[in-house]
LUMKEDREN-201721 format. One line per field, with one value per residue (C-alpha): residue number from 1; x, y, z; residue in three letters. Coordinates in Angstrom, 2 decimals, padded with zeros to 5 digits, m for minus. Layout:
<filos>
ropa: [NUM_...] $
u: [X_...] $
v: [Y_...] $
w: [Z_...] $
zati: [ALA_...] $
</filos>
This chain:
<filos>
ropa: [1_2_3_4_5_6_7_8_9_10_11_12_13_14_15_16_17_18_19_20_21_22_23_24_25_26_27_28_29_30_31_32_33_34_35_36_37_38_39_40_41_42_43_44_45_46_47_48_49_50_51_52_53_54_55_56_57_58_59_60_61_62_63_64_65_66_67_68_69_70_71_72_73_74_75_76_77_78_79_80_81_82_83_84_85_86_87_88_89_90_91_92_93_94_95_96_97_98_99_100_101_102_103_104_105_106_107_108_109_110_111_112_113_114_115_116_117_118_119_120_121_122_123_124_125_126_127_128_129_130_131_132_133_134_135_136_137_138_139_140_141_142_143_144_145_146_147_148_149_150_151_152_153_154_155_156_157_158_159_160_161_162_163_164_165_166_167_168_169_170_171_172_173_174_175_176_177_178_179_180_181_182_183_184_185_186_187_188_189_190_191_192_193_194_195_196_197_198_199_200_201_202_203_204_205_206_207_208_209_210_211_212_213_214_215_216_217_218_219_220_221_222_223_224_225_226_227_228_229_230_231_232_233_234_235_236_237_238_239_240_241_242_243_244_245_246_247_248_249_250_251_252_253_254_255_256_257_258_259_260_261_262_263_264_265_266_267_268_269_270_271_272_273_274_275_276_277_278_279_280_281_282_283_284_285_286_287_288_289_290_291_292_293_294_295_296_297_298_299_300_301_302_303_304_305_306_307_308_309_310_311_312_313_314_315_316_317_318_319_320_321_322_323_324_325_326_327_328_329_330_331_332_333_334_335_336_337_338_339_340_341_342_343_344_345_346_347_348_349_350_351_352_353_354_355_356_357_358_359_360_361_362_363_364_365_366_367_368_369_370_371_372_373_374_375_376_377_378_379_380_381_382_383_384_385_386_387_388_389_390_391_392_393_394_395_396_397_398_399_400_401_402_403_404_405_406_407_408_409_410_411_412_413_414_415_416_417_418_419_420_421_422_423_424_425_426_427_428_429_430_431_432_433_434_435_436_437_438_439_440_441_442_443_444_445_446_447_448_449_450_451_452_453_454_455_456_457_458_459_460_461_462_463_464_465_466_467_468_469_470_471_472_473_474_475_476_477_478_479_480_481_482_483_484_485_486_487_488_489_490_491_492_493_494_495_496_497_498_499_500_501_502_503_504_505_506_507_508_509_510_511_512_513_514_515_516_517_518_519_520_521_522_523_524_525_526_527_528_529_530_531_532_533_534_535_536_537_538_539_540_541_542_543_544_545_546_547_548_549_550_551_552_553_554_555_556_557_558_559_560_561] $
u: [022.69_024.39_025.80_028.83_030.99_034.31_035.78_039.33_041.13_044.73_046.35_049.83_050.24_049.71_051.00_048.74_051.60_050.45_054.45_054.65_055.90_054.93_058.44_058.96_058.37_057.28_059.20_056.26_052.11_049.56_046.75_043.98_040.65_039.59_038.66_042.46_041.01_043.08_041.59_042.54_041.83_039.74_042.27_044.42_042.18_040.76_044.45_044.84_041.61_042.53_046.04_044.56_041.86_044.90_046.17_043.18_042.55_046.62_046.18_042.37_041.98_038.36_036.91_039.69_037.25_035.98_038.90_038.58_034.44_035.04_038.00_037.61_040.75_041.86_039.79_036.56_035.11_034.68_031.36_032.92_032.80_034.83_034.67_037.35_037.98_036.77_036.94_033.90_031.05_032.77_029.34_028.42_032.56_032.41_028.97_030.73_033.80_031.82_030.31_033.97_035.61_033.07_032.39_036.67_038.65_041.96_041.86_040.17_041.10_042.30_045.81_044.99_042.68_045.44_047.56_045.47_045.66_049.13_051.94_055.64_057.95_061.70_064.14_067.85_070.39_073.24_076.37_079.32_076.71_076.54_073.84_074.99_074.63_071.43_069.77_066.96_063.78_059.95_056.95_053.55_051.26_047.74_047.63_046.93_043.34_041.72_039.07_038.09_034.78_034.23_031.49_031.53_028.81_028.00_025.77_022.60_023.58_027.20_025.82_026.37_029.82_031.35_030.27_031.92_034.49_035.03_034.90_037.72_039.84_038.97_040.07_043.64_044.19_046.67_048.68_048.35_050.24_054.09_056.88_054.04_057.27_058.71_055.44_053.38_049.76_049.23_044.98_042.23_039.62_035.97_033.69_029.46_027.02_023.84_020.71_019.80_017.69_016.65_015.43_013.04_014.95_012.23_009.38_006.52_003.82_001.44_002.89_004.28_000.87_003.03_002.67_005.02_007.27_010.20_012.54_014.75_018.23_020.69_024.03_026.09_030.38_031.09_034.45_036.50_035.03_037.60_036.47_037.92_034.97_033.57_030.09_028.72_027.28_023.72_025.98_027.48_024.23_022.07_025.49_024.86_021.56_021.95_024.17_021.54_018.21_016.82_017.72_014.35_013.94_017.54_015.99_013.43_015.95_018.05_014.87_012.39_014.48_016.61_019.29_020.39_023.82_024.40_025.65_026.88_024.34_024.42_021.00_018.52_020.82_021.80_025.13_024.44_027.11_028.40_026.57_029.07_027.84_028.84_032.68_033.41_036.08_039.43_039.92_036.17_033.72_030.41_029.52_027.80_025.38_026.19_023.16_020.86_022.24_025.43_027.68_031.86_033.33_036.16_039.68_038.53_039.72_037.49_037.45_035.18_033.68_033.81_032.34_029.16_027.10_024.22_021.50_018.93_017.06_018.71_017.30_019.08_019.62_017.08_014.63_014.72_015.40_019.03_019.97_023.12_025.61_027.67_030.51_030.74_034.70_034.75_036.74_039.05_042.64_044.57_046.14_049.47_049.84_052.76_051.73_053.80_053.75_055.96_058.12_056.59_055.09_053.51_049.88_047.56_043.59_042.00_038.97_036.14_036.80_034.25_031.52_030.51_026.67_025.44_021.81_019.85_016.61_015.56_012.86_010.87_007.72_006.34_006.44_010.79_010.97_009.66_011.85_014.86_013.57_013.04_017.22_017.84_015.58_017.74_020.94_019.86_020.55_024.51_025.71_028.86_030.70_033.84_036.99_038.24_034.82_035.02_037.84_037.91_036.48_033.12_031.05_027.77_024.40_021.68_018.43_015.12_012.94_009.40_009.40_012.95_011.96_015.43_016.53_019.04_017.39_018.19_015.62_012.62_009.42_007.89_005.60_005.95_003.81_003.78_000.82_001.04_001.37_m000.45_001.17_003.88_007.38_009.73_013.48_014.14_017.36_018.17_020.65_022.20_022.85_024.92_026.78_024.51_025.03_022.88_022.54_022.24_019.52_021.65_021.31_025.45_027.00_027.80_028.47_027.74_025.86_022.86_022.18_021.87_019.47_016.85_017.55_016.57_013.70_011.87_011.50_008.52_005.48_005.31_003.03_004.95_001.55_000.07_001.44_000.65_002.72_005.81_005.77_006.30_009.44_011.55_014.95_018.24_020.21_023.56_024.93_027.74_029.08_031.66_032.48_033.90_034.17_032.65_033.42_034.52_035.31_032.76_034.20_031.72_032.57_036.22_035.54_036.20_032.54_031.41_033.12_030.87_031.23_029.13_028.09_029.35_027.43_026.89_025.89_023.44_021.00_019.16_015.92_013.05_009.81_005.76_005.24_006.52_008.60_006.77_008.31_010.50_012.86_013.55_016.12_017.25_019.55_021.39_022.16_019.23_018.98_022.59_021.94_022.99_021.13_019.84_018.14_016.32_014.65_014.31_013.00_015.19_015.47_017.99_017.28_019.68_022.30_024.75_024.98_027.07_027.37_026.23_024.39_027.09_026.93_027.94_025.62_023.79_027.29_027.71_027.88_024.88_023.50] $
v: [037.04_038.21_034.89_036.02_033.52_033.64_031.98_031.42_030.30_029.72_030.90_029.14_026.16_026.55_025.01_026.15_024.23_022.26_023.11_019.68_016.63_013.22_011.81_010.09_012.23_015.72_018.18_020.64_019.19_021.17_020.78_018.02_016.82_013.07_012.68_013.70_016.77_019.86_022.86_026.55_026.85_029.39_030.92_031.55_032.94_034.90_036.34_037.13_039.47_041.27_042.20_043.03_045.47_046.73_047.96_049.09_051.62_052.36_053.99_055.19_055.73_056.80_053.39_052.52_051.02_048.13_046.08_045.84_045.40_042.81_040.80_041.26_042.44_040.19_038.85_040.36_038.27_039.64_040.17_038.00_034.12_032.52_028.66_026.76_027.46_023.76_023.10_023.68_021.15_019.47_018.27_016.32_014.66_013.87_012.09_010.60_009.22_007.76_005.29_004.56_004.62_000.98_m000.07_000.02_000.78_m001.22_001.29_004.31_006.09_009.16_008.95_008.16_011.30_013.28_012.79_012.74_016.87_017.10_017.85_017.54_020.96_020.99_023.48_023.24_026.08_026.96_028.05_029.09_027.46_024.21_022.64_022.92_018.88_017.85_020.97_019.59_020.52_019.05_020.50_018.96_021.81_022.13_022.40_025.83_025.78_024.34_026.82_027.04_028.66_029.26_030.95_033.55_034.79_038.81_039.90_041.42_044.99_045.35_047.69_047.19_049.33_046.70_043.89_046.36_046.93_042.92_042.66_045.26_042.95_039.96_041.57_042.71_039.16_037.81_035.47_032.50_030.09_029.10_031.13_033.99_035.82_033.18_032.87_030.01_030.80_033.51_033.29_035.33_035.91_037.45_038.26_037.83_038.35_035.47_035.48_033.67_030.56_029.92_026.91_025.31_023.05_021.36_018.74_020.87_019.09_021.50_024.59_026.51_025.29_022.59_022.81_021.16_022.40_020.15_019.28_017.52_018.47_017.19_018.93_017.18_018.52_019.70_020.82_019.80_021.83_022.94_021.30_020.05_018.11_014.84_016.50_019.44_021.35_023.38_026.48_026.98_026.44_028.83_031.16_031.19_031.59_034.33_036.38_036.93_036.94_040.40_041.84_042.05_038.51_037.53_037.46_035.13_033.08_032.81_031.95_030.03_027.92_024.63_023.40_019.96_019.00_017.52_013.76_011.61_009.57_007.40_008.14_007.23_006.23_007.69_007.10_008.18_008.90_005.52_005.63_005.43_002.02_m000.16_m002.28_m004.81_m007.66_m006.73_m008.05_m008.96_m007.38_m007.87_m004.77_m005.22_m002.71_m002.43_m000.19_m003.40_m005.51_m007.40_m007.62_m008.19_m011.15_m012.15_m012.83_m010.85_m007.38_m005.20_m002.00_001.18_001.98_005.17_007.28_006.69_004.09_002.90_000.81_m001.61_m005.61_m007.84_m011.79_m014.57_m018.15_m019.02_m016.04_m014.22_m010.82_m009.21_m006.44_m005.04_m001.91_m000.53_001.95_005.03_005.87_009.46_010.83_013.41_014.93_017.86_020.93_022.50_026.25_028.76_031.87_034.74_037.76_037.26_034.42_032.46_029.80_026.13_025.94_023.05_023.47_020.02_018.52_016.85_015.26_016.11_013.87_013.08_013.90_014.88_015.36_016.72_018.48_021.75_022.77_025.91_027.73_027.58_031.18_031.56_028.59_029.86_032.69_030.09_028.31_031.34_032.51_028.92_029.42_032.88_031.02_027.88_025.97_026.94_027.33_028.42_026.73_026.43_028.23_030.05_029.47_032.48_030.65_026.63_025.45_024.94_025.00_022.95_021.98_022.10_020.57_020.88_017.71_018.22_014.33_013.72_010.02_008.27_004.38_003.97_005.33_004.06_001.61_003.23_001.72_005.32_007.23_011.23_012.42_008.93_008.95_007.06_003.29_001.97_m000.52_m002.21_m000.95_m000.31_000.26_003.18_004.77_008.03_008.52_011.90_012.33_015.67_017.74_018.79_021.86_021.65_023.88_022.89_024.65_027.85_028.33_027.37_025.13_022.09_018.16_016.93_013.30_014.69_017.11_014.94_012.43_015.18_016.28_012.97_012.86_015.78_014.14_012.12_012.32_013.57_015.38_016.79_017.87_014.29_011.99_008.81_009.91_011.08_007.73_007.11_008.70_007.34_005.23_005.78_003.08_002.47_005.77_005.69_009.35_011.35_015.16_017.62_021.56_023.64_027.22_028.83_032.22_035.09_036.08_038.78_040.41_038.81_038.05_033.97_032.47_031.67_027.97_025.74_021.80_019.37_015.83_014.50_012.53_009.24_009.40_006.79_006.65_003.84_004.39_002.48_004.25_002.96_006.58_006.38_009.64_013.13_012.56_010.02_012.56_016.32_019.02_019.93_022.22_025.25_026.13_023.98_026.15_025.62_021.51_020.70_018.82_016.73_013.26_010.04_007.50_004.22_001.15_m001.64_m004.40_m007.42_m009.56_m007.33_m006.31_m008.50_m006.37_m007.03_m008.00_m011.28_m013.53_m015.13_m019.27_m019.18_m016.29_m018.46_m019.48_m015.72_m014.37_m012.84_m010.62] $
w: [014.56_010.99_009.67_007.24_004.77_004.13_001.19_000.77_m002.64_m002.57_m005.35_m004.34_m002.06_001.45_004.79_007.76_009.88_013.28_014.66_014.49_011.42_010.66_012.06_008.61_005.21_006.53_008.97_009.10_008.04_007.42_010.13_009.00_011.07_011.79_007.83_006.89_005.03_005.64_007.57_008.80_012.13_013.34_015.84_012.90_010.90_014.06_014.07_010.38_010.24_013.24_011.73_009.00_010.81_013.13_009.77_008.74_011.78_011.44_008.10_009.15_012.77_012.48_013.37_015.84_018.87_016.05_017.11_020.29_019.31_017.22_018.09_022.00_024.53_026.97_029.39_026.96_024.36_021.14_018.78_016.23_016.47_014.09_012.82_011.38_007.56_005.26_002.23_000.04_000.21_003.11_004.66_001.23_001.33_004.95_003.60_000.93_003.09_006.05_003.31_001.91_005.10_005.68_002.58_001.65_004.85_003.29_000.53_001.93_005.35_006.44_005.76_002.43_002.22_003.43_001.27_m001.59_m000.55_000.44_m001.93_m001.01_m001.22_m000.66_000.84_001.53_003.44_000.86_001.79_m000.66_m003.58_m001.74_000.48_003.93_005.55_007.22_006.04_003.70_004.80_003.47_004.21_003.54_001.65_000.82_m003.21_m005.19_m006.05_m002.46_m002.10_001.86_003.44_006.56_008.62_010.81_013.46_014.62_017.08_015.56_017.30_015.26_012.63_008.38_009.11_011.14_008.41_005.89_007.78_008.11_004.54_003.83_006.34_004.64_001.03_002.53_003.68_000.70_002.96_004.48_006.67_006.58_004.69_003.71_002.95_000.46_m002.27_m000.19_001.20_m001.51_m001.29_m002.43_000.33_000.07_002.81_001.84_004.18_004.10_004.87_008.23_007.44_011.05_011.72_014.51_016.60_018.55_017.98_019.08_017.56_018.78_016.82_020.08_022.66_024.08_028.08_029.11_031.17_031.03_027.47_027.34_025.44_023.16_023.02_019.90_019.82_016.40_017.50_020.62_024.00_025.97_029.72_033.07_033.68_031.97_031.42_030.59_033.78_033.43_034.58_031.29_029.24_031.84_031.04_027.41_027.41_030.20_027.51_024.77_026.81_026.97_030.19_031.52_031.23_033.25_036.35_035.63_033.85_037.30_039.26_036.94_035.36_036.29_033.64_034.88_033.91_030.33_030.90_027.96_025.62_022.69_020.48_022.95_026.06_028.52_030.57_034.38_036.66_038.30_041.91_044.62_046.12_042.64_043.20_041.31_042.06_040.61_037.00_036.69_034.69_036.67_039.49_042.83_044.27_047.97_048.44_046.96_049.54_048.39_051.20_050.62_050.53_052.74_050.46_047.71_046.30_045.24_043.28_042.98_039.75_038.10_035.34_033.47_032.84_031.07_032.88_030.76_030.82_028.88_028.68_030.01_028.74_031.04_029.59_032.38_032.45_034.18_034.59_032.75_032.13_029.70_030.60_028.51_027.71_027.60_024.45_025.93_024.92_025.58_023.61_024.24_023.42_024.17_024.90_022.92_025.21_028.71_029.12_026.25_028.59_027.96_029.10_028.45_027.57_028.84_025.98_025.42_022.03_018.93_018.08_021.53_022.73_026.25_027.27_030.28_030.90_031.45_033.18_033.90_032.95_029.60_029.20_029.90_028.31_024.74_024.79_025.52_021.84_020.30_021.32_020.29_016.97_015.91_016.61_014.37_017.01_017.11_020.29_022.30_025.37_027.01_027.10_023.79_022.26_019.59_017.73_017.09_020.55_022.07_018.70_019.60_018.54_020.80_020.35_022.57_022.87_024.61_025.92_028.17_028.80_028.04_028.03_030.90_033.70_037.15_037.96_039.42_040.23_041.71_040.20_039.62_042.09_045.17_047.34_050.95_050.40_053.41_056.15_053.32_054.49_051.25_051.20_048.96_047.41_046.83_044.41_043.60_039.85_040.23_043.20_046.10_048.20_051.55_054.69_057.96_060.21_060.44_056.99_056.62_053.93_055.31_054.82_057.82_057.14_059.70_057.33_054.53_056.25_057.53_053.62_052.76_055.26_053.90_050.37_051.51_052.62_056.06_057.76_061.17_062.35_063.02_065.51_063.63_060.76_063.24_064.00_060.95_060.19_057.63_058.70_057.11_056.84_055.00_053.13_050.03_049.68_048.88_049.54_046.60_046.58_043.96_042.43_039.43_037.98_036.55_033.63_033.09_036.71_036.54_040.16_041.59_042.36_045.89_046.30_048.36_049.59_048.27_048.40_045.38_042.30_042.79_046.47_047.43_050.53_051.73_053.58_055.34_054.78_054.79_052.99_049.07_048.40_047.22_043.91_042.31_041.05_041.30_043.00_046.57_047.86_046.90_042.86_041.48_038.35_037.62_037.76_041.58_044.01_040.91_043.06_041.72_043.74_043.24_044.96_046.35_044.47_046.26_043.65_040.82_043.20_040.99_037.53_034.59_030.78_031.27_034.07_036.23_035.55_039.82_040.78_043.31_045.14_045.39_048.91_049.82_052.65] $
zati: [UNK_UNK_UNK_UNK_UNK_UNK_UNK_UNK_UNK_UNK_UNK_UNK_UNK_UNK_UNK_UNK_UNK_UNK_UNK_UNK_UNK_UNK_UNK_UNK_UNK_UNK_UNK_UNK_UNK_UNK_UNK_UNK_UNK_UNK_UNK_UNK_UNK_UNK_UNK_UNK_UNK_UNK_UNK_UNK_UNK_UNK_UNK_UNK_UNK_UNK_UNK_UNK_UNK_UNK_UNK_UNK_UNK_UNK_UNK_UNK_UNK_UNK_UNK_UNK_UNK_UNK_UNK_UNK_UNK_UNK_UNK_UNK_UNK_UNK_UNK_UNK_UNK_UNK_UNK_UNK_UNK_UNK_UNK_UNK_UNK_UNK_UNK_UNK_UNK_UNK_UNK_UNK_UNK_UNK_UNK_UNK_UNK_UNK_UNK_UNK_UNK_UNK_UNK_UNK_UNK_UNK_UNK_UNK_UNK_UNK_UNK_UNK_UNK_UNK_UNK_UNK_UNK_UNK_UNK_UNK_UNK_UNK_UNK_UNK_UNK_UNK_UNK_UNK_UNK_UNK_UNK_UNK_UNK_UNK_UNK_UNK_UNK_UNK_UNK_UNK_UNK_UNK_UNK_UNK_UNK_UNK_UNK_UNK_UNK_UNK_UNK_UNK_UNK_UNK_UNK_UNK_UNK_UNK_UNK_UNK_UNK_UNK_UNK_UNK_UNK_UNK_UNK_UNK_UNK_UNK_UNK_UNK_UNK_UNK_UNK_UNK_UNK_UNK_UNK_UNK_UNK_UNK_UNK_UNK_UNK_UNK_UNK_UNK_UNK_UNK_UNK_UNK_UNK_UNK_UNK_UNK_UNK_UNK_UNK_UNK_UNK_UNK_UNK_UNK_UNK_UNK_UNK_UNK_UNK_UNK_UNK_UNK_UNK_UNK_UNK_UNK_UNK_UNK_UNK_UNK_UNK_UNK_UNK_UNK_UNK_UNK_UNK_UNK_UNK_UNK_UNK_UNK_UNK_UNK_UNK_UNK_UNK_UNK_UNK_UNK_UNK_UNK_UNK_UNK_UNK_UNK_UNK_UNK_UNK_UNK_UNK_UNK_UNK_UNK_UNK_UNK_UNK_UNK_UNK_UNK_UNK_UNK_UNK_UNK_UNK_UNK_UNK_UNK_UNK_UNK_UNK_UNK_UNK_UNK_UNK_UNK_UNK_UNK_UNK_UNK_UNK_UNK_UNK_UNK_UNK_UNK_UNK_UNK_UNK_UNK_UNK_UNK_UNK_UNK_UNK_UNK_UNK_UNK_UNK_UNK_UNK_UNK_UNK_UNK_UNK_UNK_UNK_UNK_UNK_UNK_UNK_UNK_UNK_UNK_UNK_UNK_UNK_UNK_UNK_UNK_UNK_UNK_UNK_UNK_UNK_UNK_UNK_UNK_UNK_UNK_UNK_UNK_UNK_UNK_UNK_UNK_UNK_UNK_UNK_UNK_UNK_UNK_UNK_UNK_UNK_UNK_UNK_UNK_UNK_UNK_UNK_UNK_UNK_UNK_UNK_UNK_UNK_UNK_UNK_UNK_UNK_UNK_UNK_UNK_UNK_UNK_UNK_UNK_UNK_UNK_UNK_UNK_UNK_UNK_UNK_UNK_UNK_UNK_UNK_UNK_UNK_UNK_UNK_UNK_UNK_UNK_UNK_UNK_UNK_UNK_UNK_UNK_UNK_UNK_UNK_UNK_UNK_UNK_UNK_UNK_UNK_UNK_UNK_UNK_UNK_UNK_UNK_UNK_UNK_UNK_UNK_UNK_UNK_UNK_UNK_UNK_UNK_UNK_UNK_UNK_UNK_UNK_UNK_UNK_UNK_UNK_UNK_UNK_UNK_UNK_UNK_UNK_UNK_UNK_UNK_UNK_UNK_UNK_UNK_UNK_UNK_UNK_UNK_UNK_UNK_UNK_UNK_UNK_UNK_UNK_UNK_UNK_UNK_UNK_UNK_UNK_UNK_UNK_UNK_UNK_UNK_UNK_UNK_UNK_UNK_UNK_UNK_UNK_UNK_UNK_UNK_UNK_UNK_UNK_UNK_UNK_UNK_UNK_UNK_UNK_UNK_UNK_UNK_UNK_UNK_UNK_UNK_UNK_UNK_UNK_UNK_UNK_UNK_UNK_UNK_UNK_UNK_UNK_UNK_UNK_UNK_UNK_UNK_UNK_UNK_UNK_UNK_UNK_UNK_UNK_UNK_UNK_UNK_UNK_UNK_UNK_UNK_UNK_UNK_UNK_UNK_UNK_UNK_UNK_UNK_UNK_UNK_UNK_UNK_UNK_UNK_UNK_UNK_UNK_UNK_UNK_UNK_UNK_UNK_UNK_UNK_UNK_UNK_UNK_UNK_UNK_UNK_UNK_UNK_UNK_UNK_UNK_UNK_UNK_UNK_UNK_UNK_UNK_UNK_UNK_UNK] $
</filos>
């Protein structure tokens, strides 16, 4: 991976426009992040190099396929992945302004920040030597003198010609932004080529003899990811790592290796998807687990509850200890383009706001599972997901952890590996923590609820072979599921994936079993290295069915089973 900066210096005032104004001073803004310091995005800039290398191959043709290289066509990414354009040292100001932001937020903020960068320029229509009425114009512009960087990424195989080439595209770029034509966005732009200080993204203590075959991963959203879902599903990371694996190894990558889906977390928390058995009563804040035994009351309305949650002990007045939840509000938002070939038509790209964080696990033999940390290693830890991820979307950070264990897990008193527990019957739940694709006995997709018990069944214990553990046989009891459908498209082959129906997250199982379950947690079903089928089993516990912020001061008077 060549890492290449670009540095921009404006050598007249600049307004890299949003298409939109303030409603009150400005009729056009410049485009500014959370900190309300201004930015280029990278589809702009993305844009401006490739009419610059159009020109280049107009005048000499001899390179004339490095466009299409570079820059992509259509449906085909490009080698090139650009970032949005900063201003210089933004890490150590965004430093700078987090402490302000706290220490002063009456007198610091981002409006304040903006315009502290923002100056105001007039224009008026004349006609006959008089300005024509309600023609006065401002636009907010970015000062002469900002100096921008921003860095671009190239595959290791474009050879130096490309990069030189790139750099001759970067040196014709003299414009920027609004009214090019009319002396704004004049800039001065150089293209250097750094060295690529790769860093180890993992805390193997063990310098690379770590056995274990499960990490755990952080995925941190330095720019918005363009995504329909709330998570991030193991198909797109097994994707990206898919795309720069050697392509001996692919196979093994398909097989060996399960990426579970990437589910919101807050530093050590993590927020699971809300099982399907969890109401609460309308306009209260406490949640009942119908799969721990609370039963409805009559004259009372309840609701489901969605999303994610995180799951943890908190004490009591009486210094006991409850079990409680917080909800996770996913950050999300959506961006309007119009395209500008055809009919010039509105489209909407759905997002998962920056700054969020999503973990899972992957996990896989230790051999595959090096050469995924070295990829990671040569890419500093940079990665790429998400729709229109070679311009300002989808830039991530992704961090390997040998030791997954997180706070918030579901409460589960199994161990890894359960052995028989003797006469003592237990009721058991299964959740699922992501989609799961069965078969039934035919070997076709289905959702029938007998295929998900004898599912079910064959997660514990049982010998078929002895008649004393048939007897045995686990009993399903109450079940809390949904159904959803699953696809996608294959970019790559620009072929629709295979669309299948699923049980959907959140599904819970109860169970009656004297055997305790093969393993507390695990896979089943079809597309486990993509992160479906993802289970966790936990045992009963009637006492906790009732979970909220705080302990009910009525929880006693609460109907029970």
């Amino acid at each position: 991976m060549k890492i290449l900066q670009l540095t921009i210096e404006l050598k007249s005032d600049m307004c890299c426009g949003t298409g939109t104004g303030d409603g009150v001073q400005f009729d056009t803004v410049s485009a500014y992040n959370d900190y309300g310091l201004p930015y280029i995005p990278a589809k702009r800039l993305k844009g401006l190099l490739r009419e610059q290398a159009e020109f280049l191959i107009a005048c000499d043709p001899e390179n004339k396929n490095f466009v299409e290289i570079l820059f992509g066509k259509g449906e085909q990414a490009g080698a090139l992945i650009v970032n949005n354009a900063e201003i210089k040292n933004v890490s150590n100001l965004k430093e700078d302004l987090d402490k302000l932001f706290k220490s002063q937020p009456s007198l610091y903020n981002p409006s304040a920040v903006a315009e502290y960068y923002t100056v105001a320029r007039h224009a008026t229509q004349m006609k006959n030597g008089v300005a024509k009425p309600k023609s006065l114009r401002t636009i907010g512009a970015v000062p002469s003198g900002t100096i921008f960087e921003a860095t671009l990424y190239l595959d290791d195989s474009s050879s130096s010609e490309k990069v030189e080439f790139l750099r001759k595209c970067a040196k014709l770029l003299r414009h920027i932004g609004l009214n090019r034509t009319r002396g704004y966005g004049e800039a001065v732009c150089t293209l250097e080529e750094q060295e690529n200080g790769l860093k180890e993204y993992t805390n193997d203590s063990h310098g690379g003899r770590q056995t274990s075959t499960i990490f755990r991963y952080n995925i941190s959203l330095e720019t918005d990811l363009v995504s329909e879902k709330d998570y991030i599903t193991g198909t797109a990371l097994q994707g990206w790592f898919a795309g720069r694996i050697e392509q001996k190894n692919i196979q093994e990558l398909l097989t060996k290796v399960k990426f579970s889906n990437a589910y919101p977390c807050i530093d050590d928390k993590f927020f699971y998807p809300m099982p399907l058995s969890y109401i609460n009563v309308k306009n209260e804040e406490e949640i009942y687990s119908q799969a721990d035994g609370y039963r409805r009351c009559e004259g009372k309305q309840y609701t489901k509850k969605t999303g994610f949650a995180y799951f943890g002990y908190e004490k009591s007045k009486e210094g006991t200890n409850i079990l409680s939840y917080n909800s996770y509000e996913m950050q999300k938002s959506i961006s309007y383009h119009v395209t500008t070939k055809g009919d010039n038509d509105l489209f909407t790209l759905p997002l998962l706001k920056a700054g969020q964080s999503f973990a899972g696990f992957i996990e896989g033999d230790q051999s595959i599972l090096n050469k995924l940390k070295e990829i990671l290693t040569k890419y500093n830890g940079e990665i790429r997901l998400g729709g229109s991820a070679n311009i300002q979307f989808g830039k991530c950070v992704l961090t390997l952890v040998p030791n997954r264990n997180m706070e918030g897990d579901l409460n589960s008193n199994t161990s890894k590996d359960a052995s028989p527990s003797g006469e003592e019957t237990h009721v058991y739940i299964v959740n699922l923590l992501s989609d799961t694709i069965l078969c039934d006995e035919y070997g076709l997709n289905s959702v029938s609820l007998d295929v998900l018990k004898r599912s079910v069944e064959k997660l514990f214990n049982i010998d078929e072979g002895t008649e004393s553990n048939k007897s045995e046989k686990p009993i399903i009891g109450d079940i809390y599921t949904g159904t959803t459908t699953t696809g996608g498209y294959n970019g790559k082959w620009k072929m629709p994936r295979r669309r299948f129906s699923a049980f959907s997250m959140g599904t819970q199982i109860c169970i009656e079993s004297k055997i305790e379950p093969k393993r507390s947690e695990g896979f089943m079903g079809l597309l486990q290295a993509e992160g479906y089928g993802q289970y966790r089993i936990q045992k009963i516990n009637p006492e906790l069915f009732i979970i909220g912020f705080k302990k009910s001061e009525n929880q006693e008077k609460k109907c029970r089973r």
